[in-house]
C-alpha positions in Angstrom: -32.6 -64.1 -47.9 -29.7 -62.3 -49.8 -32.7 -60.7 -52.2 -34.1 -59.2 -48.4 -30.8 -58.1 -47.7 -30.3 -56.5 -50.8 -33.6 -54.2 -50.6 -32.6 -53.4 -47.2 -29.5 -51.8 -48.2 -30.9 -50.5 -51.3 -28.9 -52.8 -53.4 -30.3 -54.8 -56.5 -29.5 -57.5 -58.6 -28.1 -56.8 -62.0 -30.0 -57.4 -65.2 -29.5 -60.5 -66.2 -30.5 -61.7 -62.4 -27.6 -63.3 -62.1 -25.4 -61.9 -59.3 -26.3 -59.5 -56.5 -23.9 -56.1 -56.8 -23.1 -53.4 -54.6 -21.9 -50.7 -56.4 -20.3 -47.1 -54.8 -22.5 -44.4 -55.5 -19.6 -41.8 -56.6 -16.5 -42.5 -57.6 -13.5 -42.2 -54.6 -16.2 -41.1 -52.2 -18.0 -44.0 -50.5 -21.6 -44.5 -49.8 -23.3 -43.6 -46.0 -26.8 -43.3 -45.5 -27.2 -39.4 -45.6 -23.3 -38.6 -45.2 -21.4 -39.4 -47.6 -17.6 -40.0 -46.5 -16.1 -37.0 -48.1 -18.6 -34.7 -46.8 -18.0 -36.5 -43.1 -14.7 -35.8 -43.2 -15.0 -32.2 -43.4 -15.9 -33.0 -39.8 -12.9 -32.4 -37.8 -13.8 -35.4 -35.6 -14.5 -37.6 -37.5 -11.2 -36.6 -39.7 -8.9 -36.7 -36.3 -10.6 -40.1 -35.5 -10.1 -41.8 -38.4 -6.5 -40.5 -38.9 -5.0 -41.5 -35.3 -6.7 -44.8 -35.6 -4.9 -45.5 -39.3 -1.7 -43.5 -38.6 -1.6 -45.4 -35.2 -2.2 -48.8 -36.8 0.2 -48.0 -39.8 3.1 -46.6 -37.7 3.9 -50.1 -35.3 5.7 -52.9 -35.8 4.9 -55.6 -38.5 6.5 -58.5 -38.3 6.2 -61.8 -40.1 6.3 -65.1 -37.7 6.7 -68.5 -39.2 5.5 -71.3 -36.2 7.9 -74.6 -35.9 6.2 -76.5 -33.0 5.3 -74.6 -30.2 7.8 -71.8 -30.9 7.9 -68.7 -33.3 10.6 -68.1 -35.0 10.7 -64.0 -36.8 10.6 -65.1 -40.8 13.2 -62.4 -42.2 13.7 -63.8 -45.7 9.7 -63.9 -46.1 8.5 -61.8 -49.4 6.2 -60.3 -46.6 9.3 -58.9 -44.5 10.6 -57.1 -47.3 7.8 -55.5 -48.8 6.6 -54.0 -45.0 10.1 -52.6 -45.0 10.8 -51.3 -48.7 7.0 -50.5 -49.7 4.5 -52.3 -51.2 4.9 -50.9 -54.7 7.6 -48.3 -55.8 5.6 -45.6 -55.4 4.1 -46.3 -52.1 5.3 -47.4 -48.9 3.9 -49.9 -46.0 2.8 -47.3 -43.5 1.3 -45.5 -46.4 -0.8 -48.4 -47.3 -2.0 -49.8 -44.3 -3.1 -46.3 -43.3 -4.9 -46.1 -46.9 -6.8 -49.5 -46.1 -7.7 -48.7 -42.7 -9.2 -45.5 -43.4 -11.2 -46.5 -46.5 -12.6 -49.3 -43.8 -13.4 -46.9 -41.6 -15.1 -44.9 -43.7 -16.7 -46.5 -46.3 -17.3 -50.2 -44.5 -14.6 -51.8 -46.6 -10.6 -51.9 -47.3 -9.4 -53.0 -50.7 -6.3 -54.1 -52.2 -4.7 -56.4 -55.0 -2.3 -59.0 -53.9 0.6 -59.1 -56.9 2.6 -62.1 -57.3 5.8 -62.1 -59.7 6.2 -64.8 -62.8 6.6 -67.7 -60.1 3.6 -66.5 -57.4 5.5 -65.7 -55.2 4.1 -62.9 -53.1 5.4 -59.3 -54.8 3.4 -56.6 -53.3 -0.1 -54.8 -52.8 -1.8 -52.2 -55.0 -4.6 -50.1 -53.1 -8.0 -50.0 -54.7 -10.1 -47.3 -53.6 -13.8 -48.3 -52.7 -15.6 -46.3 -54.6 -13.9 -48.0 -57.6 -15.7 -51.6 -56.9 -18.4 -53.3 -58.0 -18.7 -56.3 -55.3 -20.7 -59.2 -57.1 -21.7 -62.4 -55.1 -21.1 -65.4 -57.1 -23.2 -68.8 -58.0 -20.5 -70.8 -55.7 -20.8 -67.7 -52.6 -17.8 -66.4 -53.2 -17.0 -62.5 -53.6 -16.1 -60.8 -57.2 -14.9 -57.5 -57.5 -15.2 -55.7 -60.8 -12.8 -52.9 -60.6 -12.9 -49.8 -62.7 -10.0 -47.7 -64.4 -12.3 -44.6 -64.5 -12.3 -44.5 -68.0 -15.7 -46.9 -68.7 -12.8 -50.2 -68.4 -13.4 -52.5 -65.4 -11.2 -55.5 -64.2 -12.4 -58.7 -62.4 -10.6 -59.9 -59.2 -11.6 -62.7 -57.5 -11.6 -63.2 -53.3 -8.1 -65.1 -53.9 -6.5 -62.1 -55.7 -7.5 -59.2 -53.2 -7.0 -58.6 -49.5 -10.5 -57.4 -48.2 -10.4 -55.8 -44.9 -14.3 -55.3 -43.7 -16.2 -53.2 -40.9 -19.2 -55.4 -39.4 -20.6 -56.7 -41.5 -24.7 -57.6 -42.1 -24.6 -60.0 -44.7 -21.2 -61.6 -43.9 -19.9 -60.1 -47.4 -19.7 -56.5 -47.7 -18.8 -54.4 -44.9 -21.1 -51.6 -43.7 -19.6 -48.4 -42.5 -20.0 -46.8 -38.6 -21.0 -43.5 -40.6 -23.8 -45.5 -42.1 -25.1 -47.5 -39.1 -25.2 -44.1 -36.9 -26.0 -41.3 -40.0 -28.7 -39.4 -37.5 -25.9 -38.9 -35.3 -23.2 -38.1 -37.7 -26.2 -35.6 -39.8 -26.8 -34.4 -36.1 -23.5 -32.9 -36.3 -23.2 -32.2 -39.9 -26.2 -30.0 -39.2 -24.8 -28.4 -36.3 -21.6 -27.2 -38.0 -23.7 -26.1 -40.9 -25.9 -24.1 -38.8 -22.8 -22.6 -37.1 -21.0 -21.6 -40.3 -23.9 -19.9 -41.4 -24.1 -17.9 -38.2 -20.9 -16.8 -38.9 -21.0 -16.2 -42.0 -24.7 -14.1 -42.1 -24.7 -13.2 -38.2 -24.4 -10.2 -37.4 -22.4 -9.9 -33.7 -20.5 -6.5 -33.1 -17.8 -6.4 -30.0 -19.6 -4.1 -28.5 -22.3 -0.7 -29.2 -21.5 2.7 -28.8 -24.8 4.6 -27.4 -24.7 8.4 -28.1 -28.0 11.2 -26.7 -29.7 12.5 -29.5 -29.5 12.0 -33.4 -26.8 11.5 -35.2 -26.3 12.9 -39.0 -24.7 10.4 -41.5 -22.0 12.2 -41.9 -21.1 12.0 -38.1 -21.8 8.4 -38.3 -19.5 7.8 -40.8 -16.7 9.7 -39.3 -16.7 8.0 -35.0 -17.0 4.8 -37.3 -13.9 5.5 -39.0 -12.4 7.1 -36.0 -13.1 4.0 -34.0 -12.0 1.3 -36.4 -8.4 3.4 -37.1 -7.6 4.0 -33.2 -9.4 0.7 -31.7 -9.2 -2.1 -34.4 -6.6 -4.3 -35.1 -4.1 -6.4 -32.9 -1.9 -3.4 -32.9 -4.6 -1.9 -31.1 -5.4 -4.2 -28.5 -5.7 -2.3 -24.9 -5.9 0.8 -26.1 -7.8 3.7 -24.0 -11.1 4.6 -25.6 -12.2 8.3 -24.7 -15.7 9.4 -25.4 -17.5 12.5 -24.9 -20.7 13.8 -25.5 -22.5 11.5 -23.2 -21.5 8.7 -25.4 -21.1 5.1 -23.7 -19.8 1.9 -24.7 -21.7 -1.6 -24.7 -19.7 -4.8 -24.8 -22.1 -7.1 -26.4 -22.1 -10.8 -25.0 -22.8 -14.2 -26.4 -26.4 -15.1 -26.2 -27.5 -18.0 -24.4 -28.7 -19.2 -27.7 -25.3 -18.4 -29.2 -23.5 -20.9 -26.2 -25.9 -23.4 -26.4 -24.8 -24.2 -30.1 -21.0 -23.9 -28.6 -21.8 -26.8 -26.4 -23.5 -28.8 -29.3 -20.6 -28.7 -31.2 -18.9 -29.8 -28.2 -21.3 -32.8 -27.7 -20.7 -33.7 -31.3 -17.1 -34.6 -31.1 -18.0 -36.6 -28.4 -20.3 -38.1 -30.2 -18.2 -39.1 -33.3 -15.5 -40.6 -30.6 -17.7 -42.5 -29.3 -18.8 -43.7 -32.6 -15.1 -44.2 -33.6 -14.2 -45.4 -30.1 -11.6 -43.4 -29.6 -10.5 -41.5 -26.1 -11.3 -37.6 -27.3 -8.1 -36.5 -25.8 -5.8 -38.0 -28.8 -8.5 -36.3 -31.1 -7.4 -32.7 -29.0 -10.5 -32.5 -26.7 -9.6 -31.5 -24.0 -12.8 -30.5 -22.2 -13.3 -33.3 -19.4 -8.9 -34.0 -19.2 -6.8 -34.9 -16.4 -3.5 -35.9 -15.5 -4.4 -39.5 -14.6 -7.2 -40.3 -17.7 -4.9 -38.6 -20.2 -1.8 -41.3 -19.0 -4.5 -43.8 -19.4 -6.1 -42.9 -23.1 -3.1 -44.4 -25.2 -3.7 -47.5 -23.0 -7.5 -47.8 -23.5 -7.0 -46.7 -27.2 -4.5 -49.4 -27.9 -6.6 -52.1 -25.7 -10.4 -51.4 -27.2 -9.5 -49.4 -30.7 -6.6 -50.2 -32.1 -6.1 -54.4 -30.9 -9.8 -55.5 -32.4 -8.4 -53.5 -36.1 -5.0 -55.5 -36.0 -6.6 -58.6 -35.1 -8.6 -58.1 -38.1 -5.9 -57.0 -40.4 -3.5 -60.2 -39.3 -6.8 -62.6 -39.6 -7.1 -61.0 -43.6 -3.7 -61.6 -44.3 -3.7 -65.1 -42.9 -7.1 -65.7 -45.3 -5.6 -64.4 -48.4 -1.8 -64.2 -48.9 -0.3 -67.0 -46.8 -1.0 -70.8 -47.9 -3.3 -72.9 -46.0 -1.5 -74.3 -42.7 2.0 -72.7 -44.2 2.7 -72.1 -40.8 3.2 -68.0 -41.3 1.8 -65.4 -39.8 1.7 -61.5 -39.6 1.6 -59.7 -36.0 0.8 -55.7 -35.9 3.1 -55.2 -32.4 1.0 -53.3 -29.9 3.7 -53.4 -27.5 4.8 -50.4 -27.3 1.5 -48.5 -26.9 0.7 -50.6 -23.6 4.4 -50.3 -22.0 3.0 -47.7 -19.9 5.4 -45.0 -18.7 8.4 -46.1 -17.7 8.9 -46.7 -13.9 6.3 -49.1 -14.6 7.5 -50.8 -17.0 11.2 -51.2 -15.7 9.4 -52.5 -12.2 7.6 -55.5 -14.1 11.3 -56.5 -16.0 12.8 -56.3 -12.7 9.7 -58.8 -11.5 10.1 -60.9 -14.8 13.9 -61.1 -13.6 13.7 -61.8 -10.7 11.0 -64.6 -11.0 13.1 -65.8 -13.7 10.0 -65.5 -16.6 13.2 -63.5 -18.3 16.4 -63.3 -18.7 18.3 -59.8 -19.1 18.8 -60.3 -22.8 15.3 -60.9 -23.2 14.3 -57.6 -21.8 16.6 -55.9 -23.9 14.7 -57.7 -27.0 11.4 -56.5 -25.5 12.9 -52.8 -25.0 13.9 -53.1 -29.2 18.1 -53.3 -28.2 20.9 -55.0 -29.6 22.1 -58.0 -27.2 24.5 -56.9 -25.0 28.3 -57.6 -26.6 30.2 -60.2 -24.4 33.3 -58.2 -22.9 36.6 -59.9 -23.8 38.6 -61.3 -21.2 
C-alpha cells in the first residue's frame, strides 16, 4: 500500500529498499505540483492568505493549563509559559515561530521544528526547521524519521519524539500534502493569469488617447507635437490642463478593450479563488469587491470560527503528542477569545446576562475582559 502511495506522489524508496523518503525538491522552497511555494507566493493572495492566517494564529494568547480534577488551573511556572513569553531560542521569539510553522504548513503541507531539552530534559525551547531541509523516512516499526540537512552535504536524524510536526491533510497519515498541491490547476490558473497580464504590460502597447490630424505629416512635425504634447500635457503637474489644437486636429481617448477588462475580472476571480482555497473571508486579504457593512463585522467572526479554530486545534493536539508527557495532565490553549467577542454592545449585553443569571460573577468578567481584579476599597 505505502509503495502505491509513494508512486502516486512521485516518491520512491531509497536504494537499499529499506525506507520510503520524501525528500523537498529545492532547498527552502517546498514542493507543489506545478507551483512551487516560492513562486505561489509572488501571488498576492495567496501571500495575504497565508500571512493573516499565521500572523492571526501567532499574535493570540497561549497559555499553558495543567488539569487537577475537573478544574484547570493556568500553569505559570511550566518551561512552556516561559519560553511563549521570552522566545523560543535567543534569537527568535514565540509569535515569530508559530507564524514560521504555520506558514511553512500552509505552504508546503508540513510544519517543522526541534524540541530542545536542557542537561535534565526538561523542556528548553524550539528550533524551526524549514521544510525544504527534510528528508522524511518511514521506519521498520511506522514511525517518522527526519534526516535534516545543514546545507553543506551534513544531515542530522531526528526522530518523531524529538520534533514537533505540524501537518496539512494528510494522504498517507504521515506526510502532510499542501492546499497548493491538491488544487495546482487552480493556483496555475492564476499564475497564468498574472503572467499573461504582466506581459501585457510590459509589451502592450495602450496610449491615453490618439491625436488624429488631415493630411500627412513630415517626421520632423511628428517629432515636434510629440514633444510639445508630452512637455505641456504629461506628468501629474500637468493633470487638467487645457489641450488647444488646431489645424483640424482631434483628440481620441482610447478605452479599455473588452478583452483588456475581461482579464481585469480574472484576476479578480483568482483571489477569490485562492481564498477560497485558503478559506479565508477576502475582505481581511483587502478585497473589497462584494463588501458591506454587516459581512465585513462578520468576517473576523467566520475567520476565527472556520480558519483559524481547526489550525489551533491542530497546533495544541501537536503539542500534547510531542512535548508534554503522557497523561501529565498539561495542556496548551491558542485563546480565540478575543477574535469572537464581537463588538462591544454585544459583548457587554451577554456579561450583563451571565450576571444576572449568575453563570458569572463581576470578577470573572473582568478576567474574561483581560483586567486586574478589582482592589477591595478600605474601610
Amino acid at each position: 500500500m505505502m509503495d502505491r502511495v509513494a508512486s502516486f506522489l512521485g516518491f520512491e524508496r531509497r536504494a537499499d529498499g529499506s525506507d520510503l523518503s520524501w525528500a523537498a525538491l529545492a532547498p527552502g522552497i517546498g514542493y507543489t505540483a506545478g507551483v512551487s511555494a516560492r513562486a505561489a507566493e509572488n501571488l498576492s493572495s495567496v501571500l495575504a492568505c497565508t500571512t493573516v492566517i499565521s500572523t492571526s494564529l501567532a499574535s493570540i494568547p497561549a497559555l499553558v493549563y495543567r488539569r487537577e480534577g475537573e478544574n484547570r488551573i493556568e500553569a505559570m511556572g511550566h518551561p512552556l509559559t516561559r519560553i511563549t513569553r521570552n522566545g523560543v531560542t535567543e534569537t527568535m521569539t514565540w509569535p515569530d515561530f508559530l507564524e514560521h510553522l504555520v506558514a511553512s504548513a500552509l505552504l508546503t503541507g508540513n510544519g517543522l521544528a526541534e524540541i530542545l531539552r536542557s542537561g535534565n530534559g526538561q523542556l528548553s525551547g524550539f528550533r524551526y526547521i524549514p521544510w525544504g531541509m527534510v528528508t522524511a523516512s518511514e521506519l521498520s516499526s511506522g514511525r517518522l524519521a527526519y534526516d535534516v540537512s545543514d546545507g553543506r552535504g551534513r544531515s542530522r536524524r531526528l526522530l518523531a519524539g524529538e520534533v514537533l510536526h505540524l501537518r496539512d491533510r494528510t494522504d498517507d497519515g504521515l506526510i502532510g500534502k499542501s492546499r497548493l498541491s491538491r488544487a495546482c490547476d487552480a493556483v496555475s490558473g492564476v499564475q497564468a493569469a498574472n503572467s499573461h497580464a504582466l506581459a501585457f504590460l510590459n509589451n502592450g502597447a495602450s496610449p491615453s488617447g490618439v491625436i488624429e490630424v488631415p493630411g500627412t505629416m513630415t517626421a520632423e512635425q511628428r517629432t515636434g507635437l510629440r514633444d510639445q504634447f508630452a512637455t505641456r500635457h504629461s506628468g501629474h503637474a500637468n493633470a487638467g490642463s487645457t489641450m488647444v489644437l488646431d489645424g483640424g486636429m482631434t483628440w481620441k481617448a482610447s478605452q479599455i478593450s473588452p478583452e483588456d477588462a475581461e482579464l481585469l475580472e480574472t484576476r479578480k476571480f483568482g483571489t477569490e479563488e485562492i481564498c477560497r482555497l485558503f478559506q479565508v473571508p477576502p475582505p481581511l486579504v483587502q478585497d473589497y469587491s462584494h463588501n458591506t457593512f454587516t459581512n465585513s463585522e462578520t468576517a473576523g467572526r467566520w475567520f476565527a470560527m472556520f480558519t483559524l479554530a481547526p489550525w489551533a486545534r491542530k497546533i495544541e493536539s501537536e503539542f500534547a503528542r510531542s512535548v508534554f508527557p503522557t497523561n501529565s495532565g498539561y495542556e496548551l490553549e491558542l485563546d480565540l477569545s478575543g477574535f469572537l467577542r464581537g463588538d462591544p454592545k454585544t459583548r457587554w449585553d451577554a456579561h450583563k446576562i451571565a450576571i444576572d443569571t449568575g453563570v458569572l460573577d463581576p470578577e470573572e468578567v473582568r478576567q474574561v475582559e483581560g483586567w486586574n481584579p478589582r482592589k477591595e476599597v478600605q474601610a
